[in-house]
C-alpha positions as CSV (number, residue, x, y, z in Angstrom):
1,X,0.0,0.0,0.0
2,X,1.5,3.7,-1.2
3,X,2.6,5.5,1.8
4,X,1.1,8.9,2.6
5,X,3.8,10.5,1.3
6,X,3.3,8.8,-1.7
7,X,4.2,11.7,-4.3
8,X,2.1,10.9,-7.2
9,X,-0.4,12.5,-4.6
10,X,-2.4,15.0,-6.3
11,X,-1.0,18.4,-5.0
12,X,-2.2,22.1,-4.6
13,X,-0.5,25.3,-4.4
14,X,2.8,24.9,-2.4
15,X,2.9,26.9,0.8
16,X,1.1,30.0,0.0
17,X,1.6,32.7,2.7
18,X,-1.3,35.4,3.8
19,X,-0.3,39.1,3.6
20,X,-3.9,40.6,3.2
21,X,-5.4,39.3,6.3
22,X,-6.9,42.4,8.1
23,X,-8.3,42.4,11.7
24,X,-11.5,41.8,12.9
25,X,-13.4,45.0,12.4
26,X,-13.2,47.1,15.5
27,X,-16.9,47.4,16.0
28,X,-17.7,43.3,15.9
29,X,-19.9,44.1,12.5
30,X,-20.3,41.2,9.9
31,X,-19.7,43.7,6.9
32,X,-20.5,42.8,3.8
33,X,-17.5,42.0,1.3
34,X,-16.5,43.5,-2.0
35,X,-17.6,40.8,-4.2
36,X,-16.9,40.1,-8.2
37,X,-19.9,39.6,-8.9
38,X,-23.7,40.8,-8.1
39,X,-24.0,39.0,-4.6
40,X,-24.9,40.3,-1.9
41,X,-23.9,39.3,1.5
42,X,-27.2,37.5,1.8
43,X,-27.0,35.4,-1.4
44,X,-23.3,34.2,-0.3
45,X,-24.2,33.2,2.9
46,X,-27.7,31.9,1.7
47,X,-25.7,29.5,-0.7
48,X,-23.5,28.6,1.8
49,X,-26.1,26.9,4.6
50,X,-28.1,25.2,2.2
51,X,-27.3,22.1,3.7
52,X,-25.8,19.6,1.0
53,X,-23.9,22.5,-0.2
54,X,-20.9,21.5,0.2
55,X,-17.5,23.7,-0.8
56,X,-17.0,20.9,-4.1
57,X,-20.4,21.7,-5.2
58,X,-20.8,25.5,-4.5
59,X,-17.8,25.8,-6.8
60,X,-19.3,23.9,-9.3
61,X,-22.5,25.7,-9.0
62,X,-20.6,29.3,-9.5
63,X,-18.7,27.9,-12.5
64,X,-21.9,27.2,-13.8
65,X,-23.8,30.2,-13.4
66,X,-21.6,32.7,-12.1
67,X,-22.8,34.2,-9.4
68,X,-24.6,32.9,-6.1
69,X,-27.6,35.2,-7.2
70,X,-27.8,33.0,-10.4
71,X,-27.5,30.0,-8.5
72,X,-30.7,30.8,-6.3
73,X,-32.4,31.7,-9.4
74,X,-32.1,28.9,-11.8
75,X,-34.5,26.1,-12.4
76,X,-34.9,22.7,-12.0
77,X,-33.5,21.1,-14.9
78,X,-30.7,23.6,-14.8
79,X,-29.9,22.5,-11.6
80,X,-29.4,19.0,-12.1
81,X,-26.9,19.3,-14.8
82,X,-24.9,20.6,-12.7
83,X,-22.4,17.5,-11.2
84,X,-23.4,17.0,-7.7
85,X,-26.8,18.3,-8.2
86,X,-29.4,15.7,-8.2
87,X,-32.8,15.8,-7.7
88,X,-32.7,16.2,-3.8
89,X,-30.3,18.7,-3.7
90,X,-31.9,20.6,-6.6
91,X,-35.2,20.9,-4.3
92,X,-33.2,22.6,-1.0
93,X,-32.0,24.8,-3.4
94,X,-34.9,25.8,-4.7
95,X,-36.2,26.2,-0.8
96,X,-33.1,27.8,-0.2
97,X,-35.5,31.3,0.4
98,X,-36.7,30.2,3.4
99,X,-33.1,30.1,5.6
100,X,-33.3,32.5,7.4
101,X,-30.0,34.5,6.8
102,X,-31.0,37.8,8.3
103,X,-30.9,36.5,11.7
104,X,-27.4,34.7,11.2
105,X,-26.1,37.8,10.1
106,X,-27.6,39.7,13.3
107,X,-26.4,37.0,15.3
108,X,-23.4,37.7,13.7
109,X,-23.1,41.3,14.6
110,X,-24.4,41.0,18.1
111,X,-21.5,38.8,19.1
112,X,-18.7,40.5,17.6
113,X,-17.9,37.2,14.8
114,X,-17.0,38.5,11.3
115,X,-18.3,36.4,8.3
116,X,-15.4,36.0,5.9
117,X,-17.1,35.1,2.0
118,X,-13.7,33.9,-0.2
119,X,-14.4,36.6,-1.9
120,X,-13.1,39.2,0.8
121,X,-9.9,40.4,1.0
122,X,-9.7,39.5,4.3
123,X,-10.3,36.0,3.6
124,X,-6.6,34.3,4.7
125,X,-5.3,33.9,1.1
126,X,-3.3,30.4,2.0
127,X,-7.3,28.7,2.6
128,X,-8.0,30.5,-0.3
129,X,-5.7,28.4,-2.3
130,X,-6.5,25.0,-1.5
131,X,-8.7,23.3,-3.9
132,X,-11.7,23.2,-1.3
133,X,-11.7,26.6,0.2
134,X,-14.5,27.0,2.7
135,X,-17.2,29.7,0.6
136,X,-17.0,31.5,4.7
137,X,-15.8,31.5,7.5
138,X,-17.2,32.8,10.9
139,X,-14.4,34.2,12.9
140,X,-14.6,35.5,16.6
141,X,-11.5,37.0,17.5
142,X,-9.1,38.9,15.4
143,X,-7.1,37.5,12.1
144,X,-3.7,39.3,11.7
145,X,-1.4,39.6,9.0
146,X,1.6,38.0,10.9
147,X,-0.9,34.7,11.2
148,X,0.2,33.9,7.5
149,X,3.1,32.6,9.4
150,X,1.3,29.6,11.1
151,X,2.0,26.2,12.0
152,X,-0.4,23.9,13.4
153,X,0.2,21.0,16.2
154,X,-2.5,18.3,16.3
155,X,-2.3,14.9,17.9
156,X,-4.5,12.5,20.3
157,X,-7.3,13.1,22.3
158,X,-5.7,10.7,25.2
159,X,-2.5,12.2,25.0
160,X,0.1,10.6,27.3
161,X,1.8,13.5,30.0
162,X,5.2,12.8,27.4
163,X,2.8,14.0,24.7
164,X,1.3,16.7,26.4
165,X,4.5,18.5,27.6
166,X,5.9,18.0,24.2
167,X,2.9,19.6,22.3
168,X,3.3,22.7,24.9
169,X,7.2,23.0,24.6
170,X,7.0,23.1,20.8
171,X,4.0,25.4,20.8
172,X,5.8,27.7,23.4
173,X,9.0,27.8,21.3
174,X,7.4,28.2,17.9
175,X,5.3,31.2,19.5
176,X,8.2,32.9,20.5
177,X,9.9,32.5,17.4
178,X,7.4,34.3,15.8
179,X,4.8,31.1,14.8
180,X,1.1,31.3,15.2
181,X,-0.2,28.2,16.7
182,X,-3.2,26.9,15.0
183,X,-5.0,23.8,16.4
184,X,-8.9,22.5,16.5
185,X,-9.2,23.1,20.5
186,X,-10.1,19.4,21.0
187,X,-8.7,17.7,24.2
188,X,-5.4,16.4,24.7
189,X,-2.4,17.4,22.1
190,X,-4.6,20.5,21.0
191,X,-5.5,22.1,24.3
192,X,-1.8,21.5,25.1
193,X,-0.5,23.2,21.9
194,X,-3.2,26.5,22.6
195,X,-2.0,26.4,26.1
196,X,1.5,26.9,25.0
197,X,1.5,29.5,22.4
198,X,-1.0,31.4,24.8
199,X,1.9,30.7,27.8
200,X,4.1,32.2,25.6
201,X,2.5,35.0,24.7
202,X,2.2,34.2,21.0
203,X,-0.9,34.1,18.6
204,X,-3.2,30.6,18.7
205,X,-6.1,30.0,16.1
206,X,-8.5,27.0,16.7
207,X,-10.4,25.8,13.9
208,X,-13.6,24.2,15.5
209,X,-15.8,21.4,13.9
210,X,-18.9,23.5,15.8
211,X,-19.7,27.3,15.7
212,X,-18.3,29.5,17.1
213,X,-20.8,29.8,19.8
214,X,-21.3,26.2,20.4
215,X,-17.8,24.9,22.2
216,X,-16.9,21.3,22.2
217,X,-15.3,20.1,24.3
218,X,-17.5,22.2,26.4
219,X,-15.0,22.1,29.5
220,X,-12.9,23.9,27.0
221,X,-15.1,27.4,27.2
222,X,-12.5,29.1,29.1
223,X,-9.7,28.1,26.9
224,X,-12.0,28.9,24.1
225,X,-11.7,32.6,25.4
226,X,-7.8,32.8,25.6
227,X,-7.7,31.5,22.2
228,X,-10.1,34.5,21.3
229,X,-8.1,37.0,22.9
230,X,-4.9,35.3,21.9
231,X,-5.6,35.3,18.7
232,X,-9.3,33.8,17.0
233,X,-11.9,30.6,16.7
234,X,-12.8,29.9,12.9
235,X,-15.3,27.6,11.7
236,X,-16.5,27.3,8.2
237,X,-20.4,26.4,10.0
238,X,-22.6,28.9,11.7
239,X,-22.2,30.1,15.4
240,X,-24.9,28.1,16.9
241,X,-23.9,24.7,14.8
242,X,-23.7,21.5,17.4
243,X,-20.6,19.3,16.3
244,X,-21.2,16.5,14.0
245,X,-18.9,13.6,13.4
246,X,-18.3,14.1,10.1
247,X,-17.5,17.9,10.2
248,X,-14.1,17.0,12.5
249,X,-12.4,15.1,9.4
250,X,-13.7,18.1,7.4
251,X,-12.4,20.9,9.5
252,X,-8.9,18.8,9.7
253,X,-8.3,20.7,6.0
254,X,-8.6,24.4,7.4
255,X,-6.0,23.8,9.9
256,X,-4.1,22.6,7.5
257,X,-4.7,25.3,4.8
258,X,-4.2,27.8,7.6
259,X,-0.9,26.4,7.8
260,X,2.9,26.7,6.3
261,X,3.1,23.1,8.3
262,X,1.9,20.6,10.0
263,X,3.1,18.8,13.0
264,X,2.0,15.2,14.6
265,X,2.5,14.8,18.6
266,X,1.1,11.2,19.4
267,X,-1.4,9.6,16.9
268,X,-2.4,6.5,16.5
269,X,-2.3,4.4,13.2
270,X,-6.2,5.7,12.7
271,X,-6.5,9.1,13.6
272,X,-7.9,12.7,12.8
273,X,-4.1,14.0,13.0
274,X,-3.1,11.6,10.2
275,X,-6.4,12.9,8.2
276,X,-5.3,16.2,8.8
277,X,-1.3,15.2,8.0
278,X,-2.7,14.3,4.3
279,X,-4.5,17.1,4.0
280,X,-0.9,18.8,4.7
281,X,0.8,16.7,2.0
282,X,-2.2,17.3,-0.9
283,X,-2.2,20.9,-0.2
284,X,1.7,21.0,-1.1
285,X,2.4,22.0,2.9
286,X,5.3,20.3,5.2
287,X,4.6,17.3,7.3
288,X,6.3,17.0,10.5
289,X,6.3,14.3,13.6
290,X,7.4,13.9,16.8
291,X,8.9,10.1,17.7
292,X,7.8,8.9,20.6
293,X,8.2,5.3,23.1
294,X,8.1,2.1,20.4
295,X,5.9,0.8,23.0
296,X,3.6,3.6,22.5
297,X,0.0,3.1,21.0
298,X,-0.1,6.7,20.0
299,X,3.7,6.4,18.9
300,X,2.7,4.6,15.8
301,X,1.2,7.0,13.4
302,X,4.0,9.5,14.2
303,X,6.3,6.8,12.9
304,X,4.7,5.8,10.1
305,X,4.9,9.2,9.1
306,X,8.0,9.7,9.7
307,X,8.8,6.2,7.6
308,X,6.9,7.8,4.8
309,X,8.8,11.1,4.6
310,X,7.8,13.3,7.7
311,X,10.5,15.6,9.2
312,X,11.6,14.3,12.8
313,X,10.7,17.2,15.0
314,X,13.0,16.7,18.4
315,X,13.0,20.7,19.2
316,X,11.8,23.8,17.6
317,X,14.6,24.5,16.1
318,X,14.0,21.4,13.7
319,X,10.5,23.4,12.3
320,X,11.6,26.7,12.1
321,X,15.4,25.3,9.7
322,X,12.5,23.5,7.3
323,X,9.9,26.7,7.4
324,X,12.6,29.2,7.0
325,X,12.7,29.5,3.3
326,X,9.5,29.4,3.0
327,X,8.9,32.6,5.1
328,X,12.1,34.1,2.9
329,X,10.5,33.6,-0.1
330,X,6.9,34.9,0.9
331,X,5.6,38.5,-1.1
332,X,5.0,41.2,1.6
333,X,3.2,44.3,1.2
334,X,5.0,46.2,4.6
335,X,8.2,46.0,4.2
336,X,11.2,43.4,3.1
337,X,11.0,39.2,2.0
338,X,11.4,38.0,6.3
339,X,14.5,35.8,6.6
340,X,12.7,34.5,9.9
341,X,8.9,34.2,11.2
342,X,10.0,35.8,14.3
343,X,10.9,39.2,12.3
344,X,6.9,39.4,12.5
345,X,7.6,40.3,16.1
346,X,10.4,42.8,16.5
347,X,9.5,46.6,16.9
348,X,11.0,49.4,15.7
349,X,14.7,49.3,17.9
350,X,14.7,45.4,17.5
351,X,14.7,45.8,13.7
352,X,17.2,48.4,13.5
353,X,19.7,46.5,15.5
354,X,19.0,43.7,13.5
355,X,19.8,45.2,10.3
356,X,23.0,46.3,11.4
357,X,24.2,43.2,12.2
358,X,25.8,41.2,9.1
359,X,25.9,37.6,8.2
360,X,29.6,37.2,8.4
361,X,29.8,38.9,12.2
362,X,29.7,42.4,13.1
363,X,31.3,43.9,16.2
364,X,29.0,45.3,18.6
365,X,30.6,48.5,18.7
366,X,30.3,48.7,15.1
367,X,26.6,48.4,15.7
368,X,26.2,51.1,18.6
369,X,28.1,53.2,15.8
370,X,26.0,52.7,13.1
371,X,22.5,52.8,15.0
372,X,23.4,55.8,17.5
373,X,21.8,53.9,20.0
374,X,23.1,53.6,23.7
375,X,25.3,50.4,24.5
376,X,23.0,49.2,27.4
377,X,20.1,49.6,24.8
378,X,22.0,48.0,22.1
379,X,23.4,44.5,24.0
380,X,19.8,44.3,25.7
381,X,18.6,44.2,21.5
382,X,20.6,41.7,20.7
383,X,19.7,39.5,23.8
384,X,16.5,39.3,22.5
385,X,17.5,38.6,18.9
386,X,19.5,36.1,20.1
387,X,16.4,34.8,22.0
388,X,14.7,34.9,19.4
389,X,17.2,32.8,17.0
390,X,17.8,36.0,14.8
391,X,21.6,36.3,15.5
392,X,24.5,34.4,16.8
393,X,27.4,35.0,19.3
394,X,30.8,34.4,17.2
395,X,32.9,35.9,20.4
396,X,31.9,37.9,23.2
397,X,32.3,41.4,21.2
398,X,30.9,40.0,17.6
399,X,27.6,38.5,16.5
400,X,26.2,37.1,13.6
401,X,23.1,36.9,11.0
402,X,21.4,33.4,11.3
């Protein structure tokens, strides 16, 4: 049996990065998108909830007739030419005028969650890009421009205490380095990677297989609102959706598509983090996975991974060498190409004394020199460059460009 890294694997974009993401409007409003065509907000949205309507088969209903107006508008018989369309499907679309998408909306905007159509420049252009793009996404928090630069950590539900601090160390480190951590909030490896960006102080999206508004695990509520403030929940249903069975494999693709990377922390041989690790590998991302005890249970799908052609993750350090080109060669609209995620987090001083510094070694007086800066200010800089693996020590008096 072909391995999931089996490269005859049908493949999408490789690594697309997100510089357009805007925050959450400031007021909590679910504004309604530039669009390309006709819609309307409502006509989107209405297209979107008629259940059966899946992402496959909206696109192929817009190919068909353009617009989601058209769509709501067509006949039978032009319905069911359309493949995926048959006779059932045809009907709810027909009835699609009776969802109520007023009150969604006004849900919406009561409780501070943005709706994101594809169409929105807002909409994170790496989910964009993978062949199944949700058509929305319901968002309560805020989504950042430096959250292009994401990696998600998923794993078990009965994570071992091995698993759990290893999800949390990573999460910590790759937060500090500049990472968002995006995860789907359930228990175990997830909780553990939220809890560690949020420890950290870095950004944490969780993708949820329920609205926004309807939290599952529901002991999780409270970690639901660091996430929020930390960074944002996202689901592609509506707030008050219950979780379904079927919609965790589905949701396995947005934090994948969210993400420059994927890493594994404990998963058995069948599990939702080996769904969402080929989900990674179809939509042309990096698959990564931490070894654990051969006497493991939950060791084994991290190994067969990493038989198939997953990177061994044993520190941070591991993600951010295989990641690191990636950010490099990422289109910015604010500034330079990064050379590191974690440039996402310097302010003004930290980049200054980081663009004095030179790959082959610079000395630190050189660098007071050429930023005018006080020394104290200057060697405090560069202990959080070097923190944040920007630079090097060469000597005591010279340091380095990673």
């Amino acid at each position: 049996m072909a391995g999931l890294f089996d490269r005859s694997a049908p493949s999408a974009h490789a690594h697309p990065m997100n510089d357009e993401n805007a925050p959450a409007s400031s007021d909590g409003q679910a504004a309604a998108p530039a669009t390309d065509s006709a819609d309307t907000l409502e006509d989107a949205l209405r297209l979107i909830l008629i259940p059966g309507v899946g992402p496959r088969t909206r696109k192929a209903l817009l190919e068909r007739f353009g617009s989601a107006r058209t769509v709501l508008a067509a006949d039978r018989p032009a319905l069911v030419e359309v493949p995926g369309v048959g006779p059932k499907l045809a009907s709810k679309i027909l009835e699609a005028g009776s969802i109520d998408v007023a009150a969604e909306i006004e849900l919406c905007r009561r409780e501070g969650i943005e709706i994101l159509l594809e169409s929105n420049p807002a909409y994170p252009r790496a989910l964009k890009e993978i062949h199944d793009p949700p058509g929305a996404i319901f968002v309560r928090g805020s989504l950042l421009p430096r959250d292009a630069a994401a990696v998600a950590i998923v794993g078990t539900r009965h994570a071992s205490v091995y698993g759990l601090r290893q999800a949390e160390r990573l999460a910590a480190a790759l937060a500090r380095a500049g990472l968002t951590i995006v995860s789907g909030l359930a228990r175990g490896i997830d909780a553990a990677a939220h809890r560690g960006a949020i420890a950290a102080g870095g950004r944490t999206l969780a993708v949820l297989a329920s609205g926004v508004l309807s939290i599952y695990p529901p002991e999780h509520a409270a970690l639901a609102d660091e996430v929020r403030t930390a960074g944002a929940l996202i689901s592609e249903s509506p707030p008050r959706v219950e979780p379904l069975a079927g919609q965790f494999p589905q949701r396995n693709r947005i934090i994948s598509g969210l993400s420059l990377g994927v890493i594994v922390v404990e998963a058995a041989e069948r599990s939702g983090a080996l769904i969402t690790a080929k989900h990674a590998l179809e939509q042309g991302r990096e698959v990564f996975a931490v070894p654990g005890s051969i006497e493991s249970r939950t060791a084994r799908g991290c190994h067969r991974l990493i038989r198939d052609g997953a990177t061994l993750v044993e520190s941070a350090d591991d993600v951010l060498e295989a990641l690191g080109p990636l950010v490099e060669a990422a289109p910015r609209d604010d500034g330079p190409p990064l050379r590191r995620p974690a440039e996402l987090l310097l302010n003004d001083t930290e980049r200054e004394v980081l663009a004095a510094v030179g790959e082959q070694g610079t000395q630190i007086d050189q660098i007071v020199a050429k930023t005018n800066l006080p020394t104290a200010r200057v060697l405090a800089t560069l202990s959080v460059l070097e923190m944040r693996r920007l630079i090097r020590r060469l000597s005591g008096t010279t340091v380095a460009r990673v």
